[in-house]
Phi, psi and omega in degrees: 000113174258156194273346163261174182269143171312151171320309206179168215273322191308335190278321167334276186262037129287309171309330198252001152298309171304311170285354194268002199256127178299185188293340193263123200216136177296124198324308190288332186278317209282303169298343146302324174288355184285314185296309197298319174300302176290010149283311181302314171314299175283049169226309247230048189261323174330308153282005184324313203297322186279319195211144203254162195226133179239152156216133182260114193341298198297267186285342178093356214266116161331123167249168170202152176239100146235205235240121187313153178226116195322130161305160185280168181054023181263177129099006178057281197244022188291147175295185164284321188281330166270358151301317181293346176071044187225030191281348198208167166058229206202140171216175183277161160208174185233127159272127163233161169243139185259111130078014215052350149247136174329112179231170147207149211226118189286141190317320200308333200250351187277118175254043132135158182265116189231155184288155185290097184241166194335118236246166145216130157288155178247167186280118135129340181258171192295147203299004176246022164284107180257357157126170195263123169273152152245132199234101187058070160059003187256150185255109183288189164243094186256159197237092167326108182283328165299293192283010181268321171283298204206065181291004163282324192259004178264121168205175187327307147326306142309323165298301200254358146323321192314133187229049187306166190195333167248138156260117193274136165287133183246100160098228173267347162338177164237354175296129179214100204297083182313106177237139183287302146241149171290101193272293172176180201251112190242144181274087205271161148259162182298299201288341186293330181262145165263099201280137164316149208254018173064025196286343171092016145326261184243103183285323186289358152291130180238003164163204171226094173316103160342288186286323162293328217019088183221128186314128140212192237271136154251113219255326187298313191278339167255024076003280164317345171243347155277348150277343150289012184049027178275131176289151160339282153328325194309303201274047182075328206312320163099333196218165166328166119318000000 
């Protein structure tokens, strides 16, 4: 996951190719993706002194070590958006779809795309806990995103439409949000959003893209309430998007 922006779209979607790629990756694809990630590195050397770009062998997917960044409910009267680390200037973010809606989650914030394979459920958690995959000895969490979202309108019917196919990972989490498709990685401004008014209605909202009216992620407070085990409804909102 890098704290910086991709070059340019072409590297993008090498990168969300490359994670969507099993483990046996054709030699000749795998060193073009290697260049490219290092051209995103040498785009992104200005920051160097705040962020370091890792890259990991195994899956390809950008990591990153930079300089902690205030938290939601720190900084006393900070927006969403500088809680969110988006107070100024311009970031990527990837639109995926749920169910038909359109959600989106900024790259800076993404810990990586896995294809979706076979749950085992556990006893005692909440129904929109769809069960642990093992992805490389590691155990993810996946959170059925449709009845996670928008657990007024999920009934039976809405269940078996569902095509999940992907897992987006959220942040350094073990958390992974089960999404039907990968639309595309679009280049946002601070002004583009309609940001939340941070009142703690839904903290996992950081706002509305404008032009999509599309929810996006604010992934540390929704983290945080999937580890507490809270549904949508959990946090007062009382409603949907």
């Amino acid at each position: 996951m890098s704290s910086g922006h991709f070059a340019n779209e072409n590297i993008m979607q090498a990168y969300l190719s490359d994670l969507l790629t099993e483990p046996e990756v054709d030699p000749v694809q795998q060193q073009s993706v290697e260049r490219l990630l290092k051209s995103a590195e040498q785009h992104l050397k200005p920051a160097q002194s705040e962020t370091k770009v890792v890259t990991d062998a195994a899956d390809k997917e950008p990591q990153t070590q930079s300089k902690p960044q205030t938290q939601a409910g720190e900084g006393g009267g900070a927006s969403v958006a500088e809680r969110a680390g988006f107070e100024q200037g311009e970031f990527q973010a990837l639109y995926f779809t749920v169910a038909g809606l359109l959600l989106a989650v900024p790259l800076t914030e993404l810990g990586g795309i896995h294809q979706l394979e076979k749950t085992s459920p556990l006893f005692g958690k909440p129904d929109w806990f769809d069960g642990v995959m093992i992805h490389k000895q590691q155990k993810l969490n996946v959170v059925d995103t449709a009845r996670w979202v928008m657990p007024q309108k999920y009934d039976e019917t809405l269940a078996e439409s569902l095509n999940y196919q992907y897992l987006i990972m959220l942040g350094e989490s073990q958390w992974g949000l089960a999404c039907e498709s990968l639309v595309n990685n679009v280049t946002l401004q601070h002004e583009d959003i309609k940001w939340s008014d941070g009142q703690g209605k839904r903290p996992w909202l950081a706002g509305l893209v404008k032009e999509k009216m599309c929810a996006l992620i604010h992934v540390s407070e929704l983290i945080k309430m999937l580890d507490r085990g809270m549904g949508m409804n959990d946090d007062n909102s009382g409603a949907g998007l």
